[in-house]
N, CA, C, O and CB atoms as a CASP TS submission, in Angstrom:
PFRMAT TS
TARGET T0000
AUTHOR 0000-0000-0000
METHOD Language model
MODEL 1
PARENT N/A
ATOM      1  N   UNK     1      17.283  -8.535  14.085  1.00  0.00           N
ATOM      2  CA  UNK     1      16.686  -8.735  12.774  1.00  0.00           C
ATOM      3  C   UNK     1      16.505  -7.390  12.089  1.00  0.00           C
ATOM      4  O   UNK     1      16.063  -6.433  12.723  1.00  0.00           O
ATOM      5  CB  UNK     1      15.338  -9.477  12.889  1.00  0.00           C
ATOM      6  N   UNK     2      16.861  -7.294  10.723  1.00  0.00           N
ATOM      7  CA  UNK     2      16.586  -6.008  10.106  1.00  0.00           C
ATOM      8  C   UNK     2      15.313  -5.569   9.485  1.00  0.00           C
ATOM      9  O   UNK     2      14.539  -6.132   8.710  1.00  0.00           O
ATOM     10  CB  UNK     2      17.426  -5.875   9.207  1.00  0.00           C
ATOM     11  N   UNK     3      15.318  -4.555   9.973  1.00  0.00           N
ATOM     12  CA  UNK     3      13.711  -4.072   9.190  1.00  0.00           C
ATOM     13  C   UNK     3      13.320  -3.738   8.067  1.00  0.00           C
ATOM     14  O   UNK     3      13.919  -2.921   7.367  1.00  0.00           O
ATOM     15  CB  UNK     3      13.175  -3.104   9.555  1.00  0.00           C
ATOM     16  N   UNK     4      12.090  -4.420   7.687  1.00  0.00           N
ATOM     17  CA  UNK     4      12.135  -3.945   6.400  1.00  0.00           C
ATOM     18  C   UNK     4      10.387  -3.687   5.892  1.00  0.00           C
ATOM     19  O   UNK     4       9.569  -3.756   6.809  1.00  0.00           O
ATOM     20  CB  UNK     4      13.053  -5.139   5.452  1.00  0.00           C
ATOM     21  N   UNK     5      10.121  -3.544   5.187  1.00  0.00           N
ATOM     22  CA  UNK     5       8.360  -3.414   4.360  1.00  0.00           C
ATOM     23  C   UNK     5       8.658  -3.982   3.342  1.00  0.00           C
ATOM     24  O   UNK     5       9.693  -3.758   2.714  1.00  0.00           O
ATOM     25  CB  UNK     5       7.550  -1.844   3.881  1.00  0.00           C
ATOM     26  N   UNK     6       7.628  -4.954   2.972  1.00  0.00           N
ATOM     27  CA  UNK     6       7.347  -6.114   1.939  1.00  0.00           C
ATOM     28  C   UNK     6       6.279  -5.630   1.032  1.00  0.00           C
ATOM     29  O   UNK     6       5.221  -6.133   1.410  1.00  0.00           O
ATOM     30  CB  UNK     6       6.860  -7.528   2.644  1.00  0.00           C
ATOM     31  N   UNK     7       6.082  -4.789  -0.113  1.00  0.00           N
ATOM     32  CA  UNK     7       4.916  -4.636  -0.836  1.00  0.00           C
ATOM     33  C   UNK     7       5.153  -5.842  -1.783  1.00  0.00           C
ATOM     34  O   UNK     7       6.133  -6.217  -2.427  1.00  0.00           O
ATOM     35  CB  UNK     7       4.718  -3.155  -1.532  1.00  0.00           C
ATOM     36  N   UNK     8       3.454  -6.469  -1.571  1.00  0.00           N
ATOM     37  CA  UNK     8       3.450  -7.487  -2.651  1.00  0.00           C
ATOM     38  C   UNK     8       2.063  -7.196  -3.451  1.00  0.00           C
ATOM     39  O   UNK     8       0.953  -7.306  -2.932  1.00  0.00           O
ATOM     40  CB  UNK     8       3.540  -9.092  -2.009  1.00  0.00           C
ATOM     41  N   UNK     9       2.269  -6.865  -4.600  1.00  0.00           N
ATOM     42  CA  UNK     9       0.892  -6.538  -5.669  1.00  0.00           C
ATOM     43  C   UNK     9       0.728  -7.855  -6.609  1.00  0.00           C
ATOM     44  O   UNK     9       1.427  -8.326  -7.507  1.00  0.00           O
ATOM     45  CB  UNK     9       1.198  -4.988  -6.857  1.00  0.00           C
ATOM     46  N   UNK    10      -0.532  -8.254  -5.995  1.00  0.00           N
ATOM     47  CA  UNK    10      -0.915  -9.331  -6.854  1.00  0.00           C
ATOM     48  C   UNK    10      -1.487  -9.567  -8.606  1.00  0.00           C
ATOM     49  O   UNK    10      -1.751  -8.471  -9.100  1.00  0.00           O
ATOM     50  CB  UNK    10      -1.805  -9.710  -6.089  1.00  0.00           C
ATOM     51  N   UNK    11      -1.646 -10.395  -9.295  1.00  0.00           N
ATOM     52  CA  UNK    11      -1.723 -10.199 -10.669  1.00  0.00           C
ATOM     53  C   UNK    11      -3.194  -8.929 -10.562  1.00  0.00           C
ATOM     54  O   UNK    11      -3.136  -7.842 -11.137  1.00  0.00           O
ATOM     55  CB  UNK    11      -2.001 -11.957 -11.617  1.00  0.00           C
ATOM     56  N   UNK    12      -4.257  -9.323  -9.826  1.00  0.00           N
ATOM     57  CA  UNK    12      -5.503  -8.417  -9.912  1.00  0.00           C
ATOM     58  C   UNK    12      -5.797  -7.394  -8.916  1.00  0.00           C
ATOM     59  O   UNK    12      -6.872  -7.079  -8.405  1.00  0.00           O
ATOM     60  CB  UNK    12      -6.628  -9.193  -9.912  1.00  0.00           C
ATOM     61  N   UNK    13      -4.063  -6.729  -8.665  1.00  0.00           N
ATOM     62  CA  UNK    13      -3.924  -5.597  -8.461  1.00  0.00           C
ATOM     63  C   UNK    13      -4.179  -5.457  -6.592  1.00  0.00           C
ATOM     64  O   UNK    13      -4.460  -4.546  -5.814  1.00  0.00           O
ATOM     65  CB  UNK    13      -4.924  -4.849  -9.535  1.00  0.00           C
ATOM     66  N   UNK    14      -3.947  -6.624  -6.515  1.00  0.00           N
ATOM     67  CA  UNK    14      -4.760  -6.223  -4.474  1.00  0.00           C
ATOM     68  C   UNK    14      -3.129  -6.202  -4.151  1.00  0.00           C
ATOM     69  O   UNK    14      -2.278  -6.697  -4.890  1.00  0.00           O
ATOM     70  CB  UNK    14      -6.154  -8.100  -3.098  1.00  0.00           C
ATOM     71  N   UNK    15      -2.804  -5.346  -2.559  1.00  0.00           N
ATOM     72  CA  UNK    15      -1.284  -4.839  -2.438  1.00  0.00           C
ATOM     73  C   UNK    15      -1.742  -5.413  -1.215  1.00  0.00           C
ATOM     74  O   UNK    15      -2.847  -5.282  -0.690  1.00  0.00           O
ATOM     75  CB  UNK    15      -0.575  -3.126  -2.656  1.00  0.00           C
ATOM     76  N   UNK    16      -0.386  -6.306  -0.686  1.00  0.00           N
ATOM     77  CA  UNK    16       0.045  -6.877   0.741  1.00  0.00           C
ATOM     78  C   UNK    16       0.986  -5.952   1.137  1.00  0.00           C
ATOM     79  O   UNK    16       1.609  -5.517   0.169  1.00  0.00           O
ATOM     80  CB  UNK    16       0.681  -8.386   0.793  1.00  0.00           C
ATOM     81  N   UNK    17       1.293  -5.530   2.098  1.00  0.00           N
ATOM     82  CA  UNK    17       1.804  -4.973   3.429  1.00  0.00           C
ATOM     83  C   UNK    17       2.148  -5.787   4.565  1.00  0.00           C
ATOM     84  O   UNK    17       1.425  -6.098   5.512  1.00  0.00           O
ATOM     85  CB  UNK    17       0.908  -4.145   3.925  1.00  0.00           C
ATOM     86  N   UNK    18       3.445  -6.115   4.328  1.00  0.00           N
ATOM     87  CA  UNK    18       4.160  -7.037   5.159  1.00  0.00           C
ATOM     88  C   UNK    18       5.381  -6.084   6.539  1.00  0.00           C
ATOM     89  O   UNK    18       6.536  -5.762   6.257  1.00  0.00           O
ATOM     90  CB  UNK    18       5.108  -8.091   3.831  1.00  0.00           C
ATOM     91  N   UNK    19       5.219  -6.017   6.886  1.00  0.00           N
ATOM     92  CA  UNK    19       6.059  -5.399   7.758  1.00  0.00           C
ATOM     93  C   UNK    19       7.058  -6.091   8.594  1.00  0.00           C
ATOM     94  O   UNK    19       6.623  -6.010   9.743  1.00  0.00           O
ATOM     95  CB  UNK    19       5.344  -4.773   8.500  1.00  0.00           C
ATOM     96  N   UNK    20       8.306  -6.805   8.600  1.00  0.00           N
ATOM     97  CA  UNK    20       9.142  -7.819   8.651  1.00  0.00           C
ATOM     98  C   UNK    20      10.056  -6.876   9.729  1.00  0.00           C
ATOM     99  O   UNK    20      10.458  -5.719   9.611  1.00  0.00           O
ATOM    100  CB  UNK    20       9.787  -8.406   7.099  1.00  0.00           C
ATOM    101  N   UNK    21      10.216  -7.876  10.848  1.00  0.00           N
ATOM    102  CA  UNK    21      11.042  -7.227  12.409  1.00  0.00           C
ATOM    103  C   UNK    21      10.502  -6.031  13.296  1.00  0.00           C
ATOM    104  O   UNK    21      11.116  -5.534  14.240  1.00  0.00           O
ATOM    105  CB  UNK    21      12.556  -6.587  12.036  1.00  0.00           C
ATOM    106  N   UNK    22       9.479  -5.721  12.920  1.00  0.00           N
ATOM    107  CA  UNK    22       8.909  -4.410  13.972  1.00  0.00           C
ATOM    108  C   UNK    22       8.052  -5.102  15.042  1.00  0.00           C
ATOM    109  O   UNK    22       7.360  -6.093  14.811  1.00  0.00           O
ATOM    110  CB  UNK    22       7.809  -3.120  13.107  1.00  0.00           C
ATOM    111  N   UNK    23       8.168  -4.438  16.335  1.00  0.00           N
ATOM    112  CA  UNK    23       7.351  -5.439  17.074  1.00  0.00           C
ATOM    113  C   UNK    23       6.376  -3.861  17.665  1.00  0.00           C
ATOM    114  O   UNK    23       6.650  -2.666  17.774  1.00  0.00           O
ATOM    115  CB  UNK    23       8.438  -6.724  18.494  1.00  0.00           C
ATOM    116  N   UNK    24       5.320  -4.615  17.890  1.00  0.00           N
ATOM    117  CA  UNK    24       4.193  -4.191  18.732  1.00  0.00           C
ATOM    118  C   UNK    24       3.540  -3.014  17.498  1.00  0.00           C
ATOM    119  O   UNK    24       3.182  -3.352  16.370  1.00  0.00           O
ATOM    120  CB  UNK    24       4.788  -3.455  20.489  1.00  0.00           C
ATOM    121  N   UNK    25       3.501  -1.665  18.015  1.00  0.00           N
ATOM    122  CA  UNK    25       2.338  -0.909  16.866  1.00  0.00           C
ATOM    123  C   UNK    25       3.484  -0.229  16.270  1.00  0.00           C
ATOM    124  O   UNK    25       3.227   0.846  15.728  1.00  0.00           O
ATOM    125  CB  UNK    25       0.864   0.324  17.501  1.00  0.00           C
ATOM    126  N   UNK    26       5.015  -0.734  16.253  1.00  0.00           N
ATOM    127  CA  UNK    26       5.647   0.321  15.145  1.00  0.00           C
ATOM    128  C   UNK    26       5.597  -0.463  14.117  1.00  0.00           C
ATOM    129  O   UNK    26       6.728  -0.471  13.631  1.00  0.00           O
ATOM    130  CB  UNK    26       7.171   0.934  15.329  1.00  0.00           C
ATOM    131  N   UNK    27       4.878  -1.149  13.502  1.00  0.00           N
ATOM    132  CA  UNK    27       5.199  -1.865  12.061  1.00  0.00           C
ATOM    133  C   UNK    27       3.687  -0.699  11.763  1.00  0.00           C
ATOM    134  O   UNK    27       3.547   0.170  10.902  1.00  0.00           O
ATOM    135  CB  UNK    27       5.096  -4.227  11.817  1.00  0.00           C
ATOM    136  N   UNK    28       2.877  -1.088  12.713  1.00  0.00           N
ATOM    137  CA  UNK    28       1.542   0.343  12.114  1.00  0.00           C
ATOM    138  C   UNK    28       2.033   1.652  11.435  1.00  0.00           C
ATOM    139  O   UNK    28       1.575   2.035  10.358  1.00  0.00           O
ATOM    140  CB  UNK    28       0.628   1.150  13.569  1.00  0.00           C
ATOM    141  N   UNK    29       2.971   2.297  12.113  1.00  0.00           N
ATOM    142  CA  UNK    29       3.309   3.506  12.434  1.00  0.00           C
ATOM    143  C   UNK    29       4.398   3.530  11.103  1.00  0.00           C
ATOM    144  O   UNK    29       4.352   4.464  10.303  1.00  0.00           O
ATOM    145  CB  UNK    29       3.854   3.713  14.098  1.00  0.00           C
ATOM    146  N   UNK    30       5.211   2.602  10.978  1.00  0.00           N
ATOM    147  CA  UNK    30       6.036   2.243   9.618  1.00  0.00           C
ATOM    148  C   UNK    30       5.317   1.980   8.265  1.00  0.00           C
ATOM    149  O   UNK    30       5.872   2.063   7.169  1.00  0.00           O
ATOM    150  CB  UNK    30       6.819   0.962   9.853  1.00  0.00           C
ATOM    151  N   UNK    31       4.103   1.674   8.458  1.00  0.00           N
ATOM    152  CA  UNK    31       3.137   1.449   7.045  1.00  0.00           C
ATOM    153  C   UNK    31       2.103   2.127   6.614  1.00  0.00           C
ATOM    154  O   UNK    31       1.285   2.008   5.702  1.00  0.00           O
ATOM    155  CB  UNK    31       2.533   0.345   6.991  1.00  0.00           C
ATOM    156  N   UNK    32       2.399   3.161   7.808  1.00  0.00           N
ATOM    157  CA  UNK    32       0.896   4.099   7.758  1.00  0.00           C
ATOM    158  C   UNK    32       0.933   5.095   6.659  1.00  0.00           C
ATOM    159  O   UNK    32      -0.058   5.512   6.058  1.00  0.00           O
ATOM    160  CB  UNK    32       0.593   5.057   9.218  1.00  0.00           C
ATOM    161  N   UNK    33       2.290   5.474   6.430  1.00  0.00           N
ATOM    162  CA  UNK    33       1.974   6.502   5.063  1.00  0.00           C
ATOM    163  C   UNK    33       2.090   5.659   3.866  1.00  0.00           C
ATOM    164  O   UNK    33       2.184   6.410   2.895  1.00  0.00           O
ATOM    165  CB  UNK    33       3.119   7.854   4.848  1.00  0.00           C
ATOM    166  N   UNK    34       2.124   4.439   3.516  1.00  0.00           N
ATOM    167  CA  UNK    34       1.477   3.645   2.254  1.00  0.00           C
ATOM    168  C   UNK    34      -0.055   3.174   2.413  1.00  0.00           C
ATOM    169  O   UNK    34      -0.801   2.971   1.455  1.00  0.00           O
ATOM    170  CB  UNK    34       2.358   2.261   1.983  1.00  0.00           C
ATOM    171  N   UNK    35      -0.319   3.069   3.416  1.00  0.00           N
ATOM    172  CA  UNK    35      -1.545   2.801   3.697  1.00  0.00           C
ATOM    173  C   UNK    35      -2.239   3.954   3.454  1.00  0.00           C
ATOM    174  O   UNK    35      -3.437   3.751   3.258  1.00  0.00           O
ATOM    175  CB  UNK    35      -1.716   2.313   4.921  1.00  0.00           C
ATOM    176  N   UNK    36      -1.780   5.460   3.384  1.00  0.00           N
ATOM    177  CA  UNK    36      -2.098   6.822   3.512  1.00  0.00           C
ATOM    178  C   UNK    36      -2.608   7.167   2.003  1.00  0.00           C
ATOM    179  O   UNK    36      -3.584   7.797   1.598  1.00  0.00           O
ATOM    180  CB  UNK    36      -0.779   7.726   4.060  1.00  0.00           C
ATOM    181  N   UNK    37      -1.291   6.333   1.184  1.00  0.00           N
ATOM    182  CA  UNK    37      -0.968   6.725  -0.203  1.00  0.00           C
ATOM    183  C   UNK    37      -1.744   6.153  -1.050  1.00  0.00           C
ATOM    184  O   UNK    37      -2.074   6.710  -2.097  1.00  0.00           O
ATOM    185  CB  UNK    37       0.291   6.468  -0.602  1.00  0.00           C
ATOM    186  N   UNK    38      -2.217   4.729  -0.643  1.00  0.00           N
ATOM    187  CA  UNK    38      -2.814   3.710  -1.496  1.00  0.00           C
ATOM    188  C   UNK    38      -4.133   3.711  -1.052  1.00  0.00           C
ATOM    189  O   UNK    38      -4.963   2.980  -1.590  1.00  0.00           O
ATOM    190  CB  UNK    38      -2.176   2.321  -1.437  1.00  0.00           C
ATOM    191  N   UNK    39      -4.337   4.243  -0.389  1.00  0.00           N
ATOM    192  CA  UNK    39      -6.332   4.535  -0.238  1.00  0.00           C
ATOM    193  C   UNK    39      -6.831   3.632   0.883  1.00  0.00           C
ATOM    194  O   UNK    39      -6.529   3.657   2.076  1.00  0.00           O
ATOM    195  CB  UNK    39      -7.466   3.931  -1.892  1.00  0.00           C
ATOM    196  N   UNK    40      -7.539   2.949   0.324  1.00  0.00           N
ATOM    197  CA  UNK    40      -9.152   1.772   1.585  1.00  0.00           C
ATOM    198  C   UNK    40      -8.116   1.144   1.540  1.00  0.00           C
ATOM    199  O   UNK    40      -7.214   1.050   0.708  1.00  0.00           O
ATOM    200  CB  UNK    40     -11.120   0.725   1.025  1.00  0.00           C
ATOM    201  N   UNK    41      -8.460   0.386   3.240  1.00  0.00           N
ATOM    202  CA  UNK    41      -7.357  -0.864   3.376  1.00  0.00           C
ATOM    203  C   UNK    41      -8.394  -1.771   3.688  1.00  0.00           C
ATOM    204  O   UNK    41      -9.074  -1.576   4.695  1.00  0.00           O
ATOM    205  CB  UNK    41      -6.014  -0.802   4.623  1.00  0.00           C
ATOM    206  N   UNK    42      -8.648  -2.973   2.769  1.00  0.00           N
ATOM    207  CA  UNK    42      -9.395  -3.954   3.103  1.00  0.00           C
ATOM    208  C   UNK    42      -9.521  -4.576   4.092  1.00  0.00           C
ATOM    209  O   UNK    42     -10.666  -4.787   4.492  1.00  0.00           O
ATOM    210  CB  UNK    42      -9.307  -4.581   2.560  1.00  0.00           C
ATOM    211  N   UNK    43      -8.275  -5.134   4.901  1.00  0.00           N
ATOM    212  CA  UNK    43      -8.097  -5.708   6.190  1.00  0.00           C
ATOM    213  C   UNK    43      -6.588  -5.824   6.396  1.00  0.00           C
ATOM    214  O   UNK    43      -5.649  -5.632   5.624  1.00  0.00           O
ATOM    215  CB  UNK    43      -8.831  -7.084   6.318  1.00  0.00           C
ATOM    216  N   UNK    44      -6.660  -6.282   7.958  1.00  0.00           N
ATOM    217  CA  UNK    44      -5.129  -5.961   8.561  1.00  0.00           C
ATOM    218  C   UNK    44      -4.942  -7.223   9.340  1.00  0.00           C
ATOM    219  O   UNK    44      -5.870  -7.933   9.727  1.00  0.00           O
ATOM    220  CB  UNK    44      -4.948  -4.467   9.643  1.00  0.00           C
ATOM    221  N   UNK    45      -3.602  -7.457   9.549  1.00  0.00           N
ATOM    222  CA  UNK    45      -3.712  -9.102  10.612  1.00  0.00           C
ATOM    223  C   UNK    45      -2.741  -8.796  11.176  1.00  0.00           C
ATOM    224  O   UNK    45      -1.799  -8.183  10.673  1.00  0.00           O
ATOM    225  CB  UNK    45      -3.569 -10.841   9.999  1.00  0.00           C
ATOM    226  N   UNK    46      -2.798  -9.047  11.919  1.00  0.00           N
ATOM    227  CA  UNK    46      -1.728  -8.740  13.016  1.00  0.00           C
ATOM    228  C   UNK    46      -0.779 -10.084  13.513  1.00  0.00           C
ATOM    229  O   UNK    46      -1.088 -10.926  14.356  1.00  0.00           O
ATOM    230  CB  UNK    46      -2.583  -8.136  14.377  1.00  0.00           C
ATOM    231  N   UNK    47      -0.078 -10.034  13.064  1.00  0.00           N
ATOM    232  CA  UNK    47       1.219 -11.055  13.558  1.00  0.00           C
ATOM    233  C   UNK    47       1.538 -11.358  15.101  1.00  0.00           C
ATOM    234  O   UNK    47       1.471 -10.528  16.008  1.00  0.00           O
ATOM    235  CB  UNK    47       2.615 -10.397  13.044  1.00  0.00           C
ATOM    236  N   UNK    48       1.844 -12.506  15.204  1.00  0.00           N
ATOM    237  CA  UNK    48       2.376 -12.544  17.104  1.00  0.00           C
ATOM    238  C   UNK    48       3.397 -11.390  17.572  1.00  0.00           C
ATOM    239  O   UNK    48       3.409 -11.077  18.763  1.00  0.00           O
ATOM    240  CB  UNK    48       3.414 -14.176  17.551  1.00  0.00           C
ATOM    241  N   UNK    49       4.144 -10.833  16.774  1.00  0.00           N
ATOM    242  CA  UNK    49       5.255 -10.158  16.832  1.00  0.00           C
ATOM    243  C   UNK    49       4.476  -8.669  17.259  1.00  0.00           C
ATOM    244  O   UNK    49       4.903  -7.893  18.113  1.00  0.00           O
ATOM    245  CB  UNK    49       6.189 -10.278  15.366  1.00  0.00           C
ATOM    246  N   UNK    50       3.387  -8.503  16.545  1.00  0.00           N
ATOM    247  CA  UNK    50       2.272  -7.143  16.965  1.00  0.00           C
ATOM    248  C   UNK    50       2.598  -6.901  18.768  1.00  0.00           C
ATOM    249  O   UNK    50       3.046  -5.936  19.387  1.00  0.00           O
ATOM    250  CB  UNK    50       0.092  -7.751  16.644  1.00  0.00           C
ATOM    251  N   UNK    51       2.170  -8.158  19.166  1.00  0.00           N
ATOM    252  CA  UNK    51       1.433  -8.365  20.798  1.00  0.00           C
ATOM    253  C   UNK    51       3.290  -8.222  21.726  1.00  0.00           C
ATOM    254  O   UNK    51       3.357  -7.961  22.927  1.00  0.00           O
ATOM    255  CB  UNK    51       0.259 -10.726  21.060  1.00  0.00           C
ATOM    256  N   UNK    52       4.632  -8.467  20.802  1.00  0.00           N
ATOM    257  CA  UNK    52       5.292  -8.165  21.727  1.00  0.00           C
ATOM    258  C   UNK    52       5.576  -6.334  21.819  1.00  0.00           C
ATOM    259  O   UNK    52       5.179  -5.403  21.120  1.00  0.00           O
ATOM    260  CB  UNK    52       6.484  -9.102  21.549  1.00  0.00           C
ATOM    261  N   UNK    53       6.502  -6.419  23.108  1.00  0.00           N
ATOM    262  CA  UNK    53       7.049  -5.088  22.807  1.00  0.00           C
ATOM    263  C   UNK    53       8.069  -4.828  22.464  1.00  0.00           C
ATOM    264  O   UNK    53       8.911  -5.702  22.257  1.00  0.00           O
ATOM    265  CB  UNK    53       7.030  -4.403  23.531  1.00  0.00           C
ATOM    266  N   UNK    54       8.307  -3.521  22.295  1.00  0.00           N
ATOM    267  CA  UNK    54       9.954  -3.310  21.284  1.00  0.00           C
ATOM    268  C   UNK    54      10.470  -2.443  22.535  1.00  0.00           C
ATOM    269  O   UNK    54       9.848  -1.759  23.348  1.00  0.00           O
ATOM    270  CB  UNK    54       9.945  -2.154  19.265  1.00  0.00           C
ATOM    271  N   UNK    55      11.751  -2.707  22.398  1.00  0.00           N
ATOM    272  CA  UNK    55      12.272  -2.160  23.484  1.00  0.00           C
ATOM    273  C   UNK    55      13.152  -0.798  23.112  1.00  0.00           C
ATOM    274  O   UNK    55      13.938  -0.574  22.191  1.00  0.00           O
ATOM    275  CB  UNK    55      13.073  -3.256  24.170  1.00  0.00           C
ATOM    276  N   UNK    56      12.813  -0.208  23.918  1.00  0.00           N
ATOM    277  CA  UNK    56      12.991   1.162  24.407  1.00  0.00           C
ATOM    278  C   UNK    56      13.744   1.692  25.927  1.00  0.00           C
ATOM    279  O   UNK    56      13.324   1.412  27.049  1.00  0.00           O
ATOM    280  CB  UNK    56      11.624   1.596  24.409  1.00  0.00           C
ATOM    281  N   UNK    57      14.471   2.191  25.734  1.00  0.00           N
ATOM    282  CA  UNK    57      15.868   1.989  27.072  1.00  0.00           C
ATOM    283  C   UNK    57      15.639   3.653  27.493  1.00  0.00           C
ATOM    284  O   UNK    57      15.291   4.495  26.665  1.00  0.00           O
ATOM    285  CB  UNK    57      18.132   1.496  26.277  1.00  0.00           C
ATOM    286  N   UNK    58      15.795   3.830  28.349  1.00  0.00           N
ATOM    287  CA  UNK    58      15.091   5.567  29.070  1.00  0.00           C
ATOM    288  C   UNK    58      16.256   5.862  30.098  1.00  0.00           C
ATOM    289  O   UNK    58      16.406   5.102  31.055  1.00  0.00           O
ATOM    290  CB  UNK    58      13.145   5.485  30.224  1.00  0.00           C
ATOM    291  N   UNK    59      16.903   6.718  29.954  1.00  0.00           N
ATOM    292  CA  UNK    59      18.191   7.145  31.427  1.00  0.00           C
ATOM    293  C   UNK    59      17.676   7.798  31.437  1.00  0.00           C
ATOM    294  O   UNK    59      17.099   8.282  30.464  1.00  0.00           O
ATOM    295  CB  UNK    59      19.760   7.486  31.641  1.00  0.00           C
ATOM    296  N   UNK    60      17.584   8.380  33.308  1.00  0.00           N
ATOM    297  CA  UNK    60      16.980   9.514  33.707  1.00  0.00           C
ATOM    298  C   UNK    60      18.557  10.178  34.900  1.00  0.00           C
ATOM    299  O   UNK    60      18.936   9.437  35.808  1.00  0.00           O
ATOM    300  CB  UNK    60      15.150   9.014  34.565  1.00  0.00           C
ATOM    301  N   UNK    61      19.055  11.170  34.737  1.00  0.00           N
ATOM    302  CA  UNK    61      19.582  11.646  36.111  1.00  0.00           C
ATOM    303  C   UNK    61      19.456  12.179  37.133  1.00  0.00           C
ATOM    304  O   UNK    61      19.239  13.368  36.900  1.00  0.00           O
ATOM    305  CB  UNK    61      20.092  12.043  36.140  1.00  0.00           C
ATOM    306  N   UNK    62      19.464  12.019  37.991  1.00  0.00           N
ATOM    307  CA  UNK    62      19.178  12.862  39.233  1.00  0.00           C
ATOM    308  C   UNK    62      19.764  13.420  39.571  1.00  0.00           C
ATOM    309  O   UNK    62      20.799  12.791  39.789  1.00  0.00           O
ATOM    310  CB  UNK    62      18.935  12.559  40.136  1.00  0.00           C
ATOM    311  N   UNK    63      19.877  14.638  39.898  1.00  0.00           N
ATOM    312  CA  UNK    63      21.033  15.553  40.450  1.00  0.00           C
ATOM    313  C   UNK    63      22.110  15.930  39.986  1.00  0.00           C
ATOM    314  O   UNK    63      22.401  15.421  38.903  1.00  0.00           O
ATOM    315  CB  UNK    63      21.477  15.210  41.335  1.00  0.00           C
ATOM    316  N   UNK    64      22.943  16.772  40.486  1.00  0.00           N
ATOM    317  CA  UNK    64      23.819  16.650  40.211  1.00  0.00           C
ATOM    318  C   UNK    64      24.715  17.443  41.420  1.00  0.00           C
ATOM    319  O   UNK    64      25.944  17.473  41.358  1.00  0.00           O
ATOM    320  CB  UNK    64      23.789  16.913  38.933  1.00  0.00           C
TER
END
């Protein structure tokens, strides 16, 4: 799934922060400098997609 950020500004000015395909705390880490830019953040919800993890693949070598 491709990633993306959803700003939605409502008619009386309140801004949603949608964060669409990031799993676990990189959708945080992806919204944190609008969240940085746009001041107080009223509240946050966390999606099921929060609680998985994103995968990350690590080779290590030994020797040689």
């Amino acid at each position: 799934m491709k990633r993306t950020i959803e700003v939605t500004v409502s008619p009386r000015g309140e801004i949603l922060i949608d964060a669409v395909g990031f799993k676990g705390a990189d959708c945080e880490k992806a919204t944190r400098f609008l969240e940085e830019a746009l001041g107080v953040v009223g509240s946050k919800q966390k999606k099921p997609e929060y609680h998985q993890r994103s995968s990350v693949r690590t080779q290590q070598k030994l020797g040689s």
